[in-house]
VEXRO-101196 format. One record per atom (N, C-alpha, C, CB): residue in one letter; atom name; x, y, z. Coordinates in Angstrom, 1 decimal, m for minus. Glycine has a CB too. Layout:
! VEXRO-101196
a/CA/X/Y/Z;
...
! end
This chain:
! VEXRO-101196
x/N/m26.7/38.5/m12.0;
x/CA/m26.2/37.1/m12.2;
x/C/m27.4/36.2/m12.2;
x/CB/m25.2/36.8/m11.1;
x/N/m27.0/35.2/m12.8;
x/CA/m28.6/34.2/m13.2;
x/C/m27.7/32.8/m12.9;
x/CB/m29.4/34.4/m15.5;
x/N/m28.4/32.2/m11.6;
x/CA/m27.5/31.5/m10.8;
x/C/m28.9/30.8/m10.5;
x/CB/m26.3/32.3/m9.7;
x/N/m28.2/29.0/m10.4;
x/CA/m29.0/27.8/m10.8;
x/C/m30.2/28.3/m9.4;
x/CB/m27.9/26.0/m10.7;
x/N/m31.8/27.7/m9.6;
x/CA/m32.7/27.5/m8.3;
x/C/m33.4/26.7/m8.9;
x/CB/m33.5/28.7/m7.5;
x/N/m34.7/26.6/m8.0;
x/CA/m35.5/25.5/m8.5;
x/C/m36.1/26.0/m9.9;
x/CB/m36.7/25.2/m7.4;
x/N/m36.5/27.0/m10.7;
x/CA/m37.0/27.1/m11.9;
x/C/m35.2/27.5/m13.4;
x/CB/m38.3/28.7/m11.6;
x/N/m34.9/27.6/m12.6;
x/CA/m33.6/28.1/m13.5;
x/C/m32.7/26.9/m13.7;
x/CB/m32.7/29.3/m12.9;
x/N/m32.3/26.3/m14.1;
x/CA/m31.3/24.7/m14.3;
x/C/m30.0/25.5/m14.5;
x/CB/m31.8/23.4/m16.1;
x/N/m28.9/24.2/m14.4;
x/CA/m27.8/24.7/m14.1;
x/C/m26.9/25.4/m15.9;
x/CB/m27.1/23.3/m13.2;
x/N/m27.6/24.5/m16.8;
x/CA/m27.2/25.1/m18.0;
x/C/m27.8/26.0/m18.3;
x/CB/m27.1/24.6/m18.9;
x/N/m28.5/26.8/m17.8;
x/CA/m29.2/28.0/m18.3;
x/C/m29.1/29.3/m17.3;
x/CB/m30.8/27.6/m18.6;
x/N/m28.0/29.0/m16.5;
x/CA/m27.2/29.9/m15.7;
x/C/m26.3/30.5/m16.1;
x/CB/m26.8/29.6/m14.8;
x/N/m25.5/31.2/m15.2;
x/CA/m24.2/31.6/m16.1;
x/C/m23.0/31.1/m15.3;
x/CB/m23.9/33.4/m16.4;
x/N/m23.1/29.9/m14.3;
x/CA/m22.2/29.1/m14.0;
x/C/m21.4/28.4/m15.6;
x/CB/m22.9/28.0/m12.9;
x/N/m22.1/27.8/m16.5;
x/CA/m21.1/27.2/m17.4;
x/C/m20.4/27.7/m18.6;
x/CB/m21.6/26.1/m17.9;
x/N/m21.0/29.2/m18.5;
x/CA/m20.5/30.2/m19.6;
x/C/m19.4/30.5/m18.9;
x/CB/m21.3/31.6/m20.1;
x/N/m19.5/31.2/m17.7;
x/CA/m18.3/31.6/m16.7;
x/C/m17.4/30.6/m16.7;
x/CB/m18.6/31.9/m15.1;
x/N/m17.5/29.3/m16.6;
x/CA/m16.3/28.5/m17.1;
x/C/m16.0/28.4/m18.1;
x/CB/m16.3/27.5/m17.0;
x/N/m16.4/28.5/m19.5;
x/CA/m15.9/28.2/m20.2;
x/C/m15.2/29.8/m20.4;
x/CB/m16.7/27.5/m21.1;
x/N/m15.4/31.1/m20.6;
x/CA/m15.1/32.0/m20.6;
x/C/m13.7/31.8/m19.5;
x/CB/m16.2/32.9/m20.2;
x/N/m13.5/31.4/m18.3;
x/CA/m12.8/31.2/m17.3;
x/C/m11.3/30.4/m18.4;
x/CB/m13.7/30.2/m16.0;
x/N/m11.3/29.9/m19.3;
x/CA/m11.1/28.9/m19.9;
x/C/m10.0/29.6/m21.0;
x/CB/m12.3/28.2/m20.3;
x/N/m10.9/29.9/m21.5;
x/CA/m10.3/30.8/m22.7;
x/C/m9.8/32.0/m22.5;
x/CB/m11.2/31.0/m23.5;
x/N/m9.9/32.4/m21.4;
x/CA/m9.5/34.3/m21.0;
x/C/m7.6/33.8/m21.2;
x/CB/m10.2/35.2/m18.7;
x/N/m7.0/34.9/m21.4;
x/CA/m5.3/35.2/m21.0;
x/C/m5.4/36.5/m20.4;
x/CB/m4.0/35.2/m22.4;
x/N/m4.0/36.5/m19.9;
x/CA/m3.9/38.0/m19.3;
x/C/m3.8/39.2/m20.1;
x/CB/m2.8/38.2/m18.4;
x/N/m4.2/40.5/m19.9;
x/CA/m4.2/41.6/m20.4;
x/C/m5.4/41.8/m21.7;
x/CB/m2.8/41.8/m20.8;
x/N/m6.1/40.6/m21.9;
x/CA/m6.9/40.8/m22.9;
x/C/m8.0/41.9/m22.4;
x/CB/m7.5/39.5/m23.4;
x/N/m8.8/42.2/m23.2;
x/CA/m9.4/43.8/m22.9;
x/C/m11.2/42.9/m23.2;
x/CB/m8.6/45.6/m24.6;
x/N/m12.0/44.0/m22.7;
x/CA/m13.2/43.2/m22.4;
x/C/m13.8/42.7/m24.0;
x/CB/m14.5/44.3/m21.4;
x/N/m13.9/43.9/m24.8;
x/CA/m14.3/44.0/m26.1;
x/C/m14.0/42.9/m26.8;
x/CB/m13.8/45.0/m26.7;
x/N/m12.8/42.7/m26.8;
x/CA/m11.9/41.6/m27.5;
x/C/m12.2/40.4/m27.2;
x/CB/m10.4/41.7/m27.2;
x/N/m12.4/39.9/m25.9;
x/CA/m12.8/38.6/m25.4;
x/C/m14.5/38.6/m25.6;
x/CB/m12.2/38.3/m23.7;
x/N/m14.9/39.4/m26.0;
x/CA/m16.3/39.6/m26.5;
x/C/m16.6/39.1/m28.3;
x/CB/m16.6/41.2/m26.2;
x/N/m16.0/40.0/m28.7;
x/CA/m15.6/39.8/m29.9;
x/C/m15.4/38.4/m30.5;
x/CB/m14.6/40.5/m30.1;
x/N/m14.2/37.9/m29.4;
x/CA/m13.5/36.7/m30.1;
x/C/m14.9/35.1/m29.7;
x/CB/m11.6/36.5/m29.0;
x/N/m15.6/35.4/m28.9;
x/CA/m16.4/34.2/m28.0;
x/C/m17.7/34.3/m28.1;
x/CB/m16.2/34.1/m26.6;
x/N/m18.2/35.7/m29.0;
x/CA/m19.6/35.8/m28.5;
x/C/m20.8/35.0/m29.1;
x/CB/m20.0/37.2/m28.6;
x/N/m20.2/33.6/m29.2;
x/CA/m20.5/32.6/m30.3;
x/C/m21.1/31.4/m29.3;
x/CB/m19.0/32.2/m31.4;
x/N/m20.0/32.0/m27.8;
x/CA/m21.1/31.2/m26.4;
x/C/m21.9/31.9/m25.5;
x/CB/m20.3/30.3/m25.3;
x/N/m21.9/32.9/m26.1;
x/CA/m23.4/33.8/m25.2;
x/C/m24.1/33.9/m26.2;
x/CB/m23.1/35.7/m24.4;
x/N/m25.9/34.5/m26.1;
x/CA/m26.9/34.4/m26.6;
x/C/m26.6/36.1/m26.7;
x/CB/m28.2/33.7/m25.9;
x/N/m26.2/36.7/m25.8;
x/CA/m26.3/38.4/m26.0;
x/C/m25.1/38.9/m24.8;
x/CB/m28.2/39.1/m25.6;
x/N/m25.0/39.9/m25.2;
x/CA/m24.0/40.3/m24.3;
x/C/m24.3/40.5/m22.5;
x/CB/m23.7/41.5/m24.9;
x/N/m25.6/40.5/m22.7;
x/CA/m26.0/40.3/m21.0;
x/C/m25.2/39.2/m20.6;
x/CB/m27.7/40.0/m20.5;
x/N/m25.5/38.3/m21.3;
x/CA/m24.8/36.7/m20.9;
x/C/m23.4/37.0/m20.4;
x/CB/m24.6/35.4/m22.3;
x/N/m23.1/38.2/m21.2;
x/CA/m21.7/37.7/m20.9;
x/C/m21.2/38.4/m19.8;
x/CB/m20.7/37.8/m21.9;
x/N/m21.8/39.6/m19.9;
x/CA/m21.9/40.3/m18.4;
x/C/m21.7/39.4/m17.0;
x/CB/m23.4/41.1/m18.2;
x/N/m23.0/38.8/m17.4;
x/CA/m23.6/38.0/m16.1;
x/C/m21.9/37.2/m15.8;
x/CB/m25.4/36.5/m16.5;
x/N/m22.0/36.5/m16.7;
x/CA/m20.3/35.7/m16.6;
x/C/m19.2/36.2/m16.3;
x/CB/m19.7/35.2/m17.8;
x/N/m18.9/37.5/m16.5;
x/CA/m17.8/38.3/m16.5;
x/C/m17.9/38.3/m14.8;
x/CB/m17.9/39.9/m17.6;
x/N/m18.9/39.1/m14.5;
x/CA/m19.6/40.1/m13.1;
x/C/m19.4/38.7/m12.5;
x/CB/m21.5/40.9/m13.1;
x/N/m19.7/37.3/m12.5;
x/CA/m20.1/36.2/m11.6;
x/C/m18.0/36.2/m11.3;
x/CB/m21.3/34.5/m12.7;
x/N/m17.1/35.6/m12.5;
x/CA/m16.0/35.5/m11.7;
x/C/m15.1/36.8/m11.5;
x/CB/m15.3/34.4/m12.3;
x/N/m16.0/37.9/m11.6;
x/CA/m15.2/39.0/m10.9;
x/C/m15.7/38.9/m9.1;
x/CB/m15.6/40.8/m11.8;
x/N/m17.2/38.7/m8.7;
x/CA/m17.2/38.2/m7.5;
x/C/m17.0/37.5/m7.1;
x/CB/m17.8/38.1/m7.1;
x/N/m16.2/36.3/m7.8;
x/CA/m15.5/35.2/m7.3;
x/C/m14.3/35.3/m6.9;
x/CB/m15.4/34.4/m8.0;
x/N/m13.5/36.2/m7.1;
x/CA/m12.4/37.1/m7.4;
x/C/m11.1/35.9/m8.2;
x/CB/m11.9/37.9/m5.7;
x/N/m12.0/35.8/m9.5;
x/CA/m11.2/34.9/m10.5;
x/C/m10.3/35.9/m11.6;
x/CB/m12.5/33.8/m11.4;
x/N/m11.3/37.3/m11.8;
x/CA/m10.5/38.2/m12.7;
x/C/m10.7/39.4/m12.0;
x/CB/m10.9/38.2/m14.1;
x/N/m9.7/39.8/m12.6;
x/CA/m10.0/41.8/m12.2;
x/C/m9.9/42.7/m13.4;
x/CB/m8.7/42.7/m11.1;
x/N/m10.5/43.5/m13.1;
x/CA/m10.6/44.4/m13.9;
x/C/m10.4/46.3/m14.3;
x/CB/m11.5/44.1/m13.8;
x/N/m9.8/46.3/m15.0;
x/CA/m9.2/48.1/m14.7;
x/C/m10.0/48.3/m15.7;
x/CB/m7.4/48.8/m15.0;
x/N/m11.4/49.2/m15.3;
x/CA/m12.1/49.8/m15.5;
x/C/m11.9/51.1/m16.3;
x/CB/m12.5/49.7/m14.6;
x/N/m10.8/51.9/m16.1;
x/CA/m10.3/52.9/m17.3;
x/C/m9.8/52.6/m18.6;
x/CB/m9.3/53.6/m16.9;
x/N/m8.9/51.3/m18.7;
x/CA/m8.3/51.0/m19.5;
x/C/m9.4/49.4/m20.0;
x/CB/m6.7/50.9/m18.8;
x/N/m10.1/49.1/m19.6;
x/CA/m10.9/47.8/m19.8;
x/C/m10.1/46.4/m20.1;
x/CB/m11.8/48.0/m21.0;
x/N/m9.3/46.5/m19.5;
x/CA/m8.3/44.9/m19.7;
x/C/m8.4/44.3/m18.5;
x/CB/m6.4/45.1/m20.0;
x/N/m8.3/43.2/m18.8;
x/CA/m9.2/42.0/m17.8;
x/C/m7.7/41.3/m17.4;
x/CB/m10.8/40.7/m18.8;
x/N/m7.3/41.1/m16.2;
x/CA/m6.6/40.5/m15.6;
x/C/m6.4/38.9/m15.0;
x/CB/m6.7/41.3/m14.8;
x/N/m6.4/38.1/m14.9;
x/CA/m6.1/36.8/m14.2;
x/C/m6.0/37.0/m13.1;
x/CB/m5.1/36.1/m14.6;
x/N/m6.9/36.5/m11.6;
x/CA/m6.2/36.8/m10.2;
x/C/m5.8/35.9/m10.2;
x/CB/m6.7/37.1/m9.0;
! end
């Protein structure tokens, strides 16, 4: 996760992707798909990792890791 300090600013974290991602998610969508559909606000898919991973430790989404469909908590 790439989270704001003194050399890293807050828009070049993945606090405002994770919101906007936070934003646009519905329930049952699958990881690929919400990748697919948005990867037009990440630079690469790390980004979106980082974003995904940041509000799954937030415990904003969950995730079923067999089936890859991303949940709403």
């Amino acid at each position: 996760m790439i989270l704001p300090n003194k050399i890293i600013s807050l828009e070049d974290s993945c606090l405002p992707r994770a919101a906007k991602l936070l934003e646009v998610l519905k329930d049952n969508d699958t990881v690929q798909a919400v990748y697919l559909n948005h990867k037009d606000v990440f630079f690469d898919v790390s980004e979106f990792i980082d974003a995904l991973d940041l509000l799954f430790v937030l415990r904003k989404i969950n995730v079923n890791f067999t089936s890859g469909v991303i949940q709403l908590a």
